[in-house]
Structure formats: C-alpha cells, structure tokens
C-alpha positions in Angstrom: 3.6 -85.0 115.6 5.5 -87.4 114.2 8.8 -88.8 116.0 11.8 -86.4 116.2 13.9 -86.9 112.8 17.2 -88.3 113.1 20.1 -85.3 113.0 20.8 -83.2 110.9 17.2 -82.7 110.5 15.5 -80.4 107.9 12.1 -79.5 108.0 10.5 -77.2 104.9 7.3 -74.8 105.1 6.1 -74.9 101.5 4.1 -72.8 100.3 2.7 -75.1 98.1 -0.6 -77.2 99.4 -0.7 -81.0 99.8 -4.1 -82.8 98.9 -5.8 -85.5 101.0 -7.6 -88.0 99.5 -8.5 -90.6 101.7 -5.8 -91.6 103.3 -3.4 -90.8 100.5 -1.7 -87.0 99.7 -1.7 -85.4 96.1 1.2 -83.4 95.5 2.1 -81.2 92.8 4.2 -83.6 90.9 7.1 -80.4 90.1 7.0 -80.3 94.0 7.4 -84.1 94.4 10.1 -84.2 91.6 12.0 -81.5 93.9 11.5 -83.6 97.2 13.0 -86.6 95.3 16.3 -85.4 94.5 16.6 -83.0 97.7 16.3 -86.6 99.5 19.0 -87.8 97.7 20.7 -84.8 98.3 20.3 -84.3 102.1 22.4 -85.9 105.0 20.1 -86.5 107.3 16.0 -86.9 107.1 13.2 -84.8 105.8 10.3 -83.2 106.7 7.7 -81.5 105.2 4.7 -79.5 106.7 2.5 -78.5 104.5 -0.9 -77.2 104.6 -4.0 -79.0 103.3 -5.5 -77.8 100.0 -8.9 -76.0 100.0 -9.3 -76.3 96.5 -9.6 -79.0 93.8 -6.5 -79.5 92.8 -5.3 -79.4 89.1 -6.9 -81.9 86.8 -2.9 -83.2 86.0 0.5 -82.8 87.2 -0.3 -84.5 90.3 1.8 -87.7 92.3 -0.8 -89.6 94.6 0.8 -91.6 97.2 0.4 -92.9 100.6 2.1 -92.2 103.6 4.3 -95.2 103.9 5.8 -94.5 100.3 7.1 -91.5 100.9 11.0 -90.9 101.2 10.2 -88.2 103.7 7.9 -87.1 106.3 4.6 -85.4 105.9 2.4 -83.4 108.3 -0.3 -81.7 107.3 -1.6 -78.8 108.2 -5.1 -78.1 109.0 -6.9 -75.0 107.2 -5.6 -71.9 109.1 -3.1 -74.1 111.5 0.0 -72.3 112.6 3.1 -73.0 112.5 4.4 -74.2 115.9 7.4 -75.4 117.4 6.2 -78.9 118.0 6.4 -78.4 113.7 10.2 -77.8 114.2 11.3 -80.6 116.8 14.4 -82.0 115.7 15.0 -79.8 113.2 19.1 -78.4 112.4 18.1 -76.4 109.8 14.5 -74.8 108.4 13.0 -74.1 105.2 10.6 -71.2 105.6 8.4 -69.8 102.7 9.5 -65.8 102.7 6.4 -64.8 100.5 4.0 -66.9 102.3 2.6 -64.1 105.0 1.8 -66.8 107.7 5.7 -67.9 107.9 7.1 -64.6 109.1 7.1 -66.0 112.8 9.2 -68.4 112.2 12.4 -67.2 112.2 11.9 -66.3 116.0 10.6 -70.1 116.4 14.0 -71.3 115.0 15.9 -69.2 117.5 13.7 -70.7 120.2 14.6 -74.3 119.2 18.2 -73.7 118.1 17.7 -74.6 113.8 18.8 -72.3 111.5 16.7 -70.5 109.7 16.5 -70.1 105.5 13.5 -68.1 104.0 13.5 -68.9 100.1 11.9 -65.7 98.2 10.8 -64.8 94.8 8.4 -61.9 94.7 9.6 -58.1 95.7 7.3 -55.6 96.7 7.1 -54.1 93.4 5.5 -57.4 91.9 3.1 -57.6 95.0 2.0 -54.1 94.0 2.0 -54.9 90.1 -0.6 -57.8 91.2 -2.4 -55.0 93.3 -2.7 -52.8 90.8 -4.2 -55.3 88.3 -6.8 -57.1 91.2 -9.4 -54.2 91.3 -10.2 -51.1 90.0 -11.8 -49.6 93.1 -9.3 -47.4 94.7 -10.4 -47.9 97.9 -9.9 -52.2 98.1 -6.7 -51.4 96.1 -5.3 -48.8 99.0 -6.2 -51.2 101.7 -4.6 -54.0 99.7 -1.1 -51.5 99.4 -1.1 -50.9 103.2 -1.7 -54.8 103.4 1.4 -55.4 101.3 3.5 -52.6 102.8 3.3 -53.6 106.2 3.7 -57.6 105.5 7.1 -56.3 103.9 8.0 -54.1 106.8 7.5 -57.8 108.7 9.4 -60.1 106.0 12.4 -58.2 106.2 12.4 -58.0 110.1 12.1 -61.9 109.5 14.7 -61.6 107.0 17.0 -59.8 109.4 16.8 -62.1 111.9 17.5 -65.3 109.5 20.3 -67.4 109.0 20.5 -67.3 105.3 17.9 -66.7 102.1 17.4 -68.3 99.0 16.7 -66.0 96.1 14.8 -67.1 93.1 15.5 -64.9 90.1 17.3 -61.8 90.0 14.9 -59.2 90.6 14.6 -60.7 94.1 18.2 -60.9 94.5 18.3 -56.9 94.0 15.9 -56.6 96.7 16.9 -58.7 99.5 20.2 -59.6 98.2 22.3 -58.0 101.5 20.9 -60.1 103.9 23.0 -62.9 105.5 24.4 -65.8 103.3 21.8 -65.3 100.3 22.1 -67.7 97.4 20.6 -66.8 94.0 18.8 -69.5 91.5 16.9 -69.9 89.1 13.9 -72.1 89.4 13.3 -74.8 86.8 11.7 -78.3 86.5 13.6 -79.3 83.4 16.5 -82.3 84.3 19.7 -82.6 82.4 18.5 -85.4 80.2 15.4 -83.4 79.6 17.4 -80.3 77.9 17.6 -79.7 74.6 20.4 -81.9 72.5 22.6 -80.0 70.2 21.3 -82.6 67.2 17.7 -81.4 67.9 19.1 -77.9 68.4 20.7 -78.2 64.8 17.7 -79.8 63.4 15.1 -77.2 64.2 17.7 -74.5 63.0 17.8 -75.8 59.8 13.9 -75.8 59.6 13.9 -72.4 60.8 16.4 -71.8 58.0 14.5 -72.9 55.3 11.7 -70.4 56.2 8.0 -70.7 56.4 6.6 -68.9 58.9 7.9 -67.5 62.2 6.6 -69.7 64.9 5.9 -67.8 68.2 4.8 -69.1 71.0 3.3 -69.1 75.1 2.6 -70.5 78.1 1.4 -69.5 81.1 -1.9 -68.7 82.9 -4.2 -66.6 80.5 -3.9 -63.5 82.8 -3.7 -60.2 82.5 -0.6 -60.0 84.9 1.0 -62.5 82.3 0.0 -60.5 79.3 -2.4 -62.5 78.2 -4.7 -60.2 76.3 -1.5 -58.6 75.1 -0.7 -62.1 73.3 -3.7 -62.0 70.9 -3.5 -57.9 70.3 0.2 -58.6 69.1 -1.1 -61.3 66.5 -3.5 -59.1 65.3 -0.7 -56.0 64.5 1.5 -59.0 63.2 -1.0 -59.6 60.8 -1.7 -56.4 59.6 1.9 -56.2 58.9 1.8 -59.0 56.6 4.7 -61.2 59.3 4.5 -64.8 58.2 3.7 -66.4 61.7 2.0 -68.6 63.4 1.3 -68.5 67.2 0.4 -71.1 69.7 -1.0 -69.9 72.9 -0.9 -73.1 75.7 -2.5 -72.1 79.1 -5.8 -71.5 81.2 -7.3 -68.5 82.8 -10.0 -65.9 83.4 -9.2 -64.5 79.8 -9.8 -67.7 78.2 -13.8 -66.2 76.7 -12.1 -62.8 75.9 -9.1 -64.4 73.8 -11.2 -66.7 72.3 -13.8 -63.9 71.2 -10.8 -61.8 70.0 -9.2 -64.4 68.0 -12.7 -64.6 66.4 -13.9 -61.2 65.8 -10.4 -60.2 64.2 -10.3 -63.1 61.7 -6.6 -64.8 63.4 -7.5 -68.3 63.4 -5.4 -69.0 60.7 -2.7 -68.1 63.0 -3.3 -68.1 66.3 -4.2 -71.5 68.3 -5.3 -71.9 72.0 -5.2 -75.6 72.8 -5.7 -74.5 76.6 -3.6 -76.5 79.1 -1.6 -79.2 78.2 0.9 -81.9 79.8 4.3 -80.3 80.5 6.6 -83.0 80.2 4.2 -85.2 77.6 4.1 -82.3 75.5 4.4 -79.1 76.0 8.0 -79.4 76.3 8.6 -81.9 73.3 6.3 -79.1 71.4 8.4 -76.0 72.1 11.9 -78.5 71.5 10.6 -79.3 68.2 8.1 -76.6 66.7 9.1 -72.9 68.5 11.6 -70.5 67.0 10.7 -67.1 69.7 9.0 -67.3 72.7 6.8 -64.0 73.7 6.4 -63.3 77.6 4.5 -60.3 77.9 4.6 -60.4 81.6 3.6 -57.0 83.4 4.5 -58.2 86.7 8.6 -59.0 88.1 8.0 -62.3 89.1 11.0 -64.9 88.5 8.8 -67.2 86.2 10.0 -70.4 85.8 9.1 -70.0 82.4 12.0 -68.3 81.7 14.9 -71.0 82.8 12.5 -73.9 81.2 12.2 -72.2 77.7 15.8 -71.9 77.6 16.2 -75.5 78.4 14.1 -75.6 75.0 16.8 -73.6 73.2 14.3 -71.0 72.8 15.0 -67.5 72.9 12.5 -64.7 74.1 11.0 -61.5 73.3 9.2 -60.0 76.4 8.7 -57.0 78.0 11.9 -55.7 80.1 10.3 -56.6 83.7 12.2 -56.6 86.3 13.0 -60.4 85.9 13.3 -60.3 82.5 15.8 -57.7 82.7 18.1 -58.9 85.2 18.5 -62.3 82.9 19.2 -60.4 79.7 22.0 -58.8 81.8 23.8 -62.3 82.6 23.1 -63.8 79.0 22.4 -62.8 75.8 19.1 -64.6 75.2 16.3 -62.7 74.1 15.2 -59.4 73.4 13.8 -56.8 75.1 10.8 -54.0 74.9 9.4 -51.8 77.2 6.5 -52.5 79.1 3.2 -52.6 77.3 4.7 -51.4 74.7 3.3 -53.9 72.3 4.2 -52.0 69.0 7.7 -52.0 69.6 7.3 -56.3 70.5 5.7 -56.4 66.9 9.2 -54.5 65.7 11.1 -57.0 67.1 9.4 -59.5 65.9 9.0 -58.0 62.0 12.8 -58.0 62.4 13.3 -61.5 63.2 11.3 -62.8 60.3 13.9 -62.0 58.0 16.7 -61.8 60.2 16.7 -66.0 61.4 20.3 -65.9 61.8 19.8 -63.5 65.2 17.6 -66.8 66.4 19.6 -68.8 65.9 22.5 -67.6 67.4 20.7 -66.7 70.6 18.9 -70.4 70.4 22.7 -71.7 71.2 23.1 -69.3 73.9 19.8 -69.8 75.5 20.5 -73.5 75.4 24.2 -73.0 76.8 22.6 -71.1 79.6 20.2 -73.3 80.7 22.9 -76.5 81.1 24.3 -73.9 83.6 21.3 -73.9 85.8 19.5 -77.5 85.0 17.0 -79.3 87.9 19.6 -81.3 89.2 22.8 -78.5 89.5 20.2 -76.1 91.1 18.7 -78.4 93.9 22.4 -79.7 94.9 23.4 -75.9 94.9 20.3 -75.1 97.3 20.6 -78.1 99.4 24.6 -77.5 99.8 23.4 -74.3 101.1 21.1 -75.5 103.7 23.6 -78.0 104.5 26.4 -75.2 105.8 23.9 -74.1 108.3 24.3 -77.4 110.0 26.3 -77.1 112.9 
C-alpha cells in the first residue's frame, strides 16, 4: 500500500475497472475526466482503488497513462481482492460503490478506521429485477437470480443504514433510498459547460427543423434489449407504414446488432434507418446530435438513470421514451420530452406522427431541455458531489 495520504484524505471504490498494460493503467476516459476536476475540487489528496479489468477494454474512450502522471493515487486491485482496511489508511472520508455487491462491507470498515462513509447509488431493486427478467428465460436461473438480488438489497440497505451519507444518481433512486442520512441527488453527465449546446446553434438547427424535411430521430446506447433496442427498428418500420417523413440514426453496439441489421433488411428501412455502430462521443456523436437530431427515442425497459438522458439535453434535444421510472421522475422536474407507456410502441409512433407536423412543440421543449441541462453541466455536478463529501470531514 502506498503511503498514508496527507489529511483530509478521500479514498473512492469505483466500480469501474482500471486496465494494466505494462506498467501503465487504461482508464475509461469519462472516469479520468471525473477524477480531473474532483482533484481540483478536493482539499486534500486522492485515492483511488480500483480493481483490474478482466476483459479487453473498449477499442476507444480510453486515457493511458503511467503511474507518476497521475494527479492521484492508484491501487489496483487484484481479480477477486477485497476490500481491506489497509485500502482505507488515512482516509477522512470514503467513496463506496452502493451497487457494486463486494462493497457492502465497507461501511463497517469505515467505522473501524474512523472515515466517513458515502455509498453513491443508481440502480433500485426494480431495475435489478427488470435486468433479471430479461437475462434468461428459464424460470429456475431467473428465481435463483431474484433471491440473489433480494437478499444483496436486504444487505445494501443495512450498509446504507449504517453510512454517513449517499449520493443518488437519478430520481428513481432518490425514491428508493432517498431517507437515508444526508443523501444528495444528481444527475450523471460527461458533457462540460463549454461542451453544451450554444443558443446560436440552438437557433440554427430550429430553423432547419422549421423549414421541414423529414423528422430526424435518433439513439444511442448499447443495442440491447433492456435499452429497447429491437423496439428501435419495429418503431421505424410502423413509422413507415404511416407514411411519417423520418429519418433515424441508430449509434451503438450490442448482442442485437445481426437481428437489427436483418430487420432493417427484410422490412425494406434502409432508406431510413442507419446503424453506424459505435462512434466517438465527443468527436462526434455529440457534434452529430447538436447539429442533425430534432427527437431523441429511449425505449429503455429498465429504470436505470442513464446518462443519456442529462447528455441529450446538453444537446438541446428533447425525448420520447417510455415512462420508466427514470424517465418519469425527470419529466416531473422539467418539461422536456414526452412520455408513453412501457412497450407500448404504437402509442411512441403517435407521438411521433404528431410531432411531424407539430415542430413548434420541439422546439419549444429543445429550449427547455437545453435550459435544464446548464442546471446540471459536468462541472456544477462534480463541485456539488465533492462539497458533499467534503462536509463529512471532520
């Protein structure tokens, strides 16, 4: 272990893996963008241990960089290596992952060393199921992987209980585990101030959606089932048969990638549907959606608090989506989207039909979805979380 950090010390438990290669570290460059500016934001030092990937890691979004370069310490964790103490040492406050299921120790730890102790949480129970549910279809695996889930909660929240504070990611989490001490709700994002949506590019793409043409829909995401994937393609097809002037861009990987691209085919929609699989975030899949997206669908069946959400909005996008849990509890603080039930794909297509010939509801909700995301940009939502960790120090 490395030498006890100077006070006030904060050490995080990500749940996000760190890569070796060599004797550098690959990390998910949204991660390394937070670590940056929670540097600059903390008093005191840093320290992150995080556990070593088992996988290949993505083919992009990556920072590679060795030890001595980083603004913050970094011990790695060894495939199945718990959490210890020694992991703590010098530590005033902690960063513990609440959905990771190996983390739910160390609350007690903390107590033992004298840090407080902040779990940050997104998923609820429900999504865990909703994932469940989706897995397998044999009802056996899918029992034993309820029970799984039901008794890990029965432990978060005893971990919960005994914490200092939580921070809640999304609202649908905030319902959940919103009455335990000192929680603080955000919304996760990797879009920075200067990164948001101008109003001169806002004006300028309203007056091309003004002018007509057709509607241009878009998504991104993992080509899931749990994200609606197959959904995506079913609703271009209806859209079609409707005679909607649209066009829809698909951006992502996943397991459905071969069934969407047989669909697409089969049901004659390349004309209006394109899949250009995964692309660049910041060198452009953001400048596309800026520039060449009126309505984004997310046809999410699961309640997770996406950051998909806070970073379309940063796009001045509105969305339609299914009413998820998520998705609902955002269209109750601002008016930026519109709503359908789950799975209910017809009534998506509805919406959609409407919007076609009714551009001036876009637009108006393209200035609110904008508005909203200034609210909750990169920068105002890392100093909000690290201000929180830093009235635990003592």
């Amino acid at each position: 272990m490395k030498a006890r950090m100077k006070s006030p010390g904060l050490v995080m438990l990500p749940s996000v893996p760190v890569w070796r290669d060599g004797q550098r570290l690959t990390f998910d460059r949204k991660f390394y963008d937070g670590m940056l500016l929670q540097v600059k934001c903390w008093p005191g030092e840093i320290r992150c241990a995080m556990s070593a990937g088992n996988s290949e890691p993505p083919s992009f979004g990556l920072v590679s960089k060795s030890p001595d370069e980083l603004p913050f310490q970094c011990v790695v964790r060894q495939d199945k290596e718990s959490i210890t103490g020694a992991h703590l040492d010098g530590a005033a406050v902690v960063l513990g992952a609440g959905d990771m299921f190996d983390q739910f120790h160390v609350a007690r730890l903390c107590q033992a060393n004298g840090a407080a102790c902040i779990y940050a949480i997104e998923y609820t129970l429900e999504t865990r199921y909703q994932i469940a549910a989706m897995s397998t279809n044999n009802p056996v695996v899918k029992l034993r992987r309820y029970f799984f889930l039901w008794n890990g909660e029965r432990k978060r929240r005893a971990a919960f209980a005994l914490a200092d504070g939580l921070q809640i990611n999304g609202t649908a989490a905030y319902e959940q585990y919103g009455h335990f001490n000192k929680p603080l709700l955000y919304f996760d994002t990797r879009v920075q101030t200067d990164v948001i949506l101008s109003d001169d590019q806002l004006e300028g793409r309203l007056q091309q959606l003004g002018k007509g043409g057709p509607l241009r829909l878009a998504f991104s995401g993992r080509l899931v089932r749990m994200k609606g994937a197959d959904h995506l393609v079913e609703l271009a097809r209806r859209l079609k048969q409707r005679n909607v002037d649209f066009r829809m861009t698909i951006y992502g990987a996943g397991d459905l990638d071969a069934e969407l691209e047989g669909f697409v085919e089969r049901h004659g929609l390349r004309d209006v549907v394109d899949l250009p699989g995964s692309v660049d975030f910041y060198e452009r899949l953001l400048p596309e959606i800026k520039q060449d997206v009126d309505v984004f669908v997310m046809l999410h069946r699961q309640s997770d608090p996406s950051c998909t959400y806070l970073e379309t909005l940063s796009c001045g996008v509105p969305i339609v989506g299914y009413t998820n849990r998520a998705f609902a509890g955002l269209l109750e603080l601002a008016d930026v989207g519109w709503g359908a039930e789950m799975d209910d794909i017809e009534a998506v297509a509805d919406i959609i039909q409407r919007l076609a010939a009714r551009r001036e509801e876009i637009a108006n909700k393209s200035q609110t979805a904008v508005q909203f995301a200034r609210l909750h940009d990169f920068e105002t939502t890392f100093q909000k979380r690290m201000d929180h960790l830093a009235s635990f120090v003592k």
